[in-house]
C-alpha positions as a Markdown table, in Angstrom:
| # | Residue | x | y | z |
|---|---|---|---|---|
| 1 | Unk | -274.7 | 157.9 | -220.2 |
| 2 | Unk | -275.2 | 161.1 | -221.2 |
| 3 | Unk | -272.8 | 164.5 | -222.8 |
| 4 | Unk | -274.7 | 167.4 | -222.0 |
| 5 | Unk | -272.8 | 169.7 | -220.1 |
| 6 | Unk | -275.4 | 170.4 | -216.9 |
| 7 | Unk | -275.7 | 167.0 | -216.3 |
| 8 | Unk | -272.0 | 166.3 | -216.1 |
| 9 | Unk | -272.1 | 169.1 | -213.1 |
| 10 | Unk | -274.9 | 167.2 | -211.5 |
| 11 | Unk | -273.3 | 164.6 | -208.7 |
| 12 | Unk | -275.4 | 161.7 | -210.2 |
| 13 | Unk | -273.6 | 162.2 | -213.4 |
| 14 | Unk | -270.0 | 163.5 | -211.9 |
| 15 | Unk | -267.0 | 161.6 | -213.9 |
| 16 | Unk | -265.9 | 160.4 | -210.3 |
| 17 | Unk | -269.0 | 158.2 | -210.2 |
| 18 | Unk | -268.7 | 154.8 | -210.0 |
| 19 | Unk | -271.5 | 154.5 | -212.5 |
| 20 | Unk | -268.9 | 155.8 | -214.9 |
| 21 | Unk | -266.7 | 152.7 | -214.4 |
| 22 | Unk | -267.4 | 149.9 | -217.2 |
| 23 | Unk | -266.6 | 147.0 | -214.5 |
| 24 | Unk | -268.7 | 148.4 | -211.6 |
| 25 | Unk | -271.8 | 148.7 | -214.1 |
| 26 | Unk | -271.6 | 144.9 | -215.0 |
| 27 | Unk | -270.9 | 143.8 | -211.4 |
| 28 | Unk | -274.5 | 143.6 | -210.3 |
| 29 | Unk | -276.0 | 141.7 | -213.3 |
| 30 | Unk | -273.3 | 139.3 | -212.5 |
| 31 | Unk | -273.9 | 139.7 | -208.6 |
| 32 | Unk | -277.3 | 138.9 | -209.4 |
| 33 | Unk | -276.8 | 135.7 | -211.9 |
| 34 | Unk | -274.1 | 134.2 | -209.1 |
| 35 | Unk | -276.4 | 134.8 | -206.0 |
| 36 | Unk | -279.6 | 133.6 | -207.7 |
| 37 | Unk | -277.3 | 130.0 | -208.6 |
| 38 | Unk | -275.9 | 129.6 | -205.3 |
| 39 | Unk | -279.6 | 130.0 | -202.9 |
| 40 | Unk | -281.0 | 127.2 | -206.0 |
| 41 | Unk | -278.1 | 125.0 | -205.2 |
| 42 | Unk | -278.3 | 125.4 | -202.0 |
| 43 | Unk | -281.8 | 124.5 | -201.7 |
| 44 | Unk | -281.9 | 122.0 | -204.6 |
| 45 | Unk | -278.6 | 119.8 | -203.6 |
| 46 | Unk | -279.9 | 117.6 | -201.2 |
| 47 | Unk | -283.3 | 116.8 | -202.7 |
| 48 | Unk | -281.4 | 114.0 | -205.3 |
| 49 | Unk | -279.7 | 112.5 | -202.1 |
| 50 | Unk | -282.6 | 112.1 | -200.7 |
| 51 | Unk | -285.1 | 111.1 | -203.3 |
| 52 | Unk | -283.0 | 109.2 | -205.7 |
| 53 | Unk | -280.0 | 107.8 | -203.3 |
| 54 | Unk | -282.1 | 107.1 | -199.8 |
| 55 | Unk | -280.0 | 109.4 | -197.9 |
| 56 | Unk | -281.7 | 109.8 | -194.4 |
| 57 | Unk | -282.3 | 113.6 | -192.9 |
| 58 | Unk | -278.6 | 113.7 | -191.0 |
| 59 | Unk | -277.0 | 113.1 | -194.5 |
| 60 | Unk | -279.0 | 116.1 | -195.9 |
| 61 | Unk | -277.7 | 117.9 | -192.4 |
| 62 | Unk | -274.0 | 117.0 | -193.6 |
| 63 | Unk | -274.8 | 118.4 | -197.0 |
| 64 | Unk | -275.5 | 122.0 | -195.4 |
| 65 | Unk | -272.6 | 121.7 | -192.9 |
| 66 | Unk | -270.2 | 121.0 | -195.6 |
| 67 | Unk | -270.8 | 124.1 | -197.7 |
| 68 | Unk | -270.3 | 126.0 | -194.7 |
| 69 | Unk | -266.9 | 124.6 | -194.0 |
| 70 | Unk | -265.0 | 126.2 | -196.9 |
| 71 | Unk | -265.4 | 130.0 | -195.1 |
| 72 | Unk | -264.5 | 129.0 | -192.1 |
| 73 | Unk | -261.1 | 127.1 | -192.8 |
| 74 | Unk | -260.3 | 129.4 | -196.0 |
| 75 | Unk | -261.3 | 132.9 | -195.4 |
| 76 | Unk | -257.7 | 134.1 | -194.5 |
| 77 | Unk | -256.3 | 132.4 | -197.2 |
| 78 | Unk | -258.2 | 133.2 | -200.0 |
| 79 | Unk | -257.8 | 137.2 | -198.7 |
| 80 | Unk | -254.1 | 136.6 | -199.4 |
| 81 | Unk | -254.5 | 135.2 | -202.8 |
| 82 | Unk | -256.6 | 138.1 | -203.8 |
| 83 | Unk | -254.0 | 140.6 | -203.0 |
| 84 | Unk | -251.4 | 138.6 | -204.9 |
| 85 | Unk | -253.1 | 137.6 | -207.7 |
| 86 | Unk | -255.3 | 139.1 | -210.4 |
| 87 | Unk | -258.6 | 139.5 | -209.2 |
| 88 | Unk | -260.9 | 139.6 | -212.2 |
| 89 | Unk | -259.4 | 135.9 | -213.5 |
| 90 | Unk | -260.0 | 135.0 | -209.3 |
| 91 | Unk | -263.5 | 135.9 | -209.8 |
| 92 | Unk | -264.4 | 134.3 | -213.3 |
| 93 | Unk | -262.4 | 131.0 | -212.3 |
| 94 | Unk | -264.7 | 130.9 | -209.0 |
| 95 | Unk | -267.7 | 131.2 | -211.4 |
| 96 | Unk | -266.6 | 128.8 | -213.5 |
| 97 | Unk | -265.3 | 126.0 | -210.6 |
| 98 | Unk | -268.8 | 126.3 | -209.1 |
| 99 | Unk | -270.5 | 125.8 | -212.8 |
| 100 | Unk | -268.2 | 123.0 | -213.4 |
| 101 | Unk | -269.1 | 121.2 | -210.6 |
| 102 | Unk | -272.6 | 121.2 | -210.3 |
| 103 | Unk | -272.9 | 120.1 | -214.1 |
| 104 | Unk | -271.6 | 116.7 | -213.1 |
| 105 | Unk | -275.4 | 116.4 | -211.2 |
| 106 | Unk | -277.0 | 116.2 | -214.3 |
| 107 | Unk | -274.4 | 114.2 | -215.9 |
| 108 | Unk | -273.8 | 111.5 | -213.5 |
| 109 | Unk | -277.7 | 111.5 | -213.4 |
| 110 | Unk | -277.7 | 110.7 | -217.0 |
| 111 | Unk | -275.4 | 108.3 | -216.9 |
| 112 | Unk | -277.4 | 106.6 | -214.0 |
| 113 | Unk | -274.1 | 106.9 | -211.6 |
| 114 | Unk | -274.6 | 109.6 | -208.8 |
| 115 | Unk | -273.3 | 109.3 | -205.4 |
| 116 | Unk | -274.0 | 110.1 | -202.0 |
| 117 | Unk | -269.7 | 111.2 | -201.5 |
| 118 | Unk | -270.2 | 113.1 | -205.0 |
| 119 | Unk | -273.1 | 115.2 | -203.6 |
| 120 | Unk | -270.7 | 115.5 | -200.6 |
| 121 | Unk | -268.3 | 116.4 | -202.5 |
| 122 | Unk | -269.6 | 118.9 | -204.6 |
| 123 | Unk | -270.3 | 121.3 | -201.8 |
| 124 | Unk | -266.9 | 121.7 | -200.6 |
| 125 | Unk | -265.7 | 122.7 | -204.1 |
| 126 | Unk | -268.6 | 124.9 | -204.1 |
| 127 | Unk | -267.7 | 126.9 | -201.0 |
| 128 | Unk | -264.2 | 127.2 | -201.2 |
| 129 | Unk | -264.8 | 128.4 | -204.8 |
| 130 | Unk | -267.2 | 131.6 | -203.4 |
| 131 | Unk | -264.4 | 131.4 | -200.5 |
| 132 | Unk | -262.4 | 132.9 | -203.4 |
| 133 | Unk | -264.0 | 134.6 | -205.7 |
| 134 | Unk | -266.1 | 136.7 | -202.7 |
| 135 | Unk | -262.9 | 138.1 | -201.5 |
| 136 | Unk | -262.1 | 138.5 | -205.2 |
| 137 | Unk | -264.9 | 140.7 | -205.7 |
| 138 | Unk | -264.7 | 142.4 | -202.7 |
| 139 | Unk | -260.7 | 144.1 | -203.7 |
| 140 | Unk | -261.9 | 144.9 | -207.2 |
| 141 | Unk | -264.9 | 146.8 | -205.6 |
| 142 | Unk | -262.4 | 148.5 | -203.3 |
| 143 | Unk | -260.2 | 149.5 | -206.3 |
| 144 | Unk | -262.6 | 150.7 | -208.4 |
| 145 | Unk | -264.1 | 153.7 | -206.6 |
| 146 | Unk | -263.0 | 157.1 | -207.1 |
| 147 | Unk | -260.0 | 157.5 | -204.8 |
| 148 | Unk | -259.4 | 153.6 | -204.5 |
| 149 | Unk | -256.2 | 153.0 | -202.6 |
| 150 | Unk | -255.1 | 150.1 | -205.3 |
């Protein structure tokens, strides 16, 4: 930022800020990168069931239905782990779960091999990934503001 000395008495630029916290300045570019790959998964996941394996409309239904399991049956859980555990390694191994699994798309495409139960497959992983790192996220946020109870 900046080291005048008016500006440091200015509430914008107060040391309490959360703008002066490292961690809370990276979290939106990283908000930003995880949010934009999880709507283009979302919308992009069933159109290889349905244009390269047949699937019919219900199976695309199934698709959606399964990435919303995750939150429901996990929510609790994950909130548990993310008081017990360390957060920031919660959040990076959600990340990379979710990266992990959706490069076997491409791969298995390669190879000529996908699956209708892969594509299944890959969107319960998905969810109960962000299942974890969301609530992750969510205690690190509430520890790093100025007064954070943590």
């Amino acid at each position: 930022m900046t080291s005048c000395p008016e500006c440091l008495s200015t509430p914008a630029f107060a040391p309490s800020s959360l703008w002066w916290h490292r961690d809370f300045r990276r979290y939106p570019s990283g908000q930003t990168a995880s949010v934009a790959g999880s709507s283009i998964t979302q919308m992009a996941l069933p159109v290889p069931a349905v244009l390269h394996l047949d699937a019919a409309t219900a199976r695309g239904a199934w698709l959606a239905f399964l990435e919303q399991l995750p939150p429901v049956l996990l929510a609790l859980h994950a909130g548990a782990l993310a008081d017990r555990y360390s957060k920031h390694r919660q959040v990076i191994t959600g990340d990379l779960v979710r990266a992990a699994v959706l490069v076997t798309v491409p791969v298995a495409a390669a190879l000529g091999t996908p699956t209708l139960t892969q594509l299944m497959i890959i969107p319960v992983v998905q969810g109960a990934a962000s299942v974890l790192r969301e609530d992750a996220v969510f205690s690190v946020l509430l520890t790093r503001r100025p007064g954070g109870d943590a």
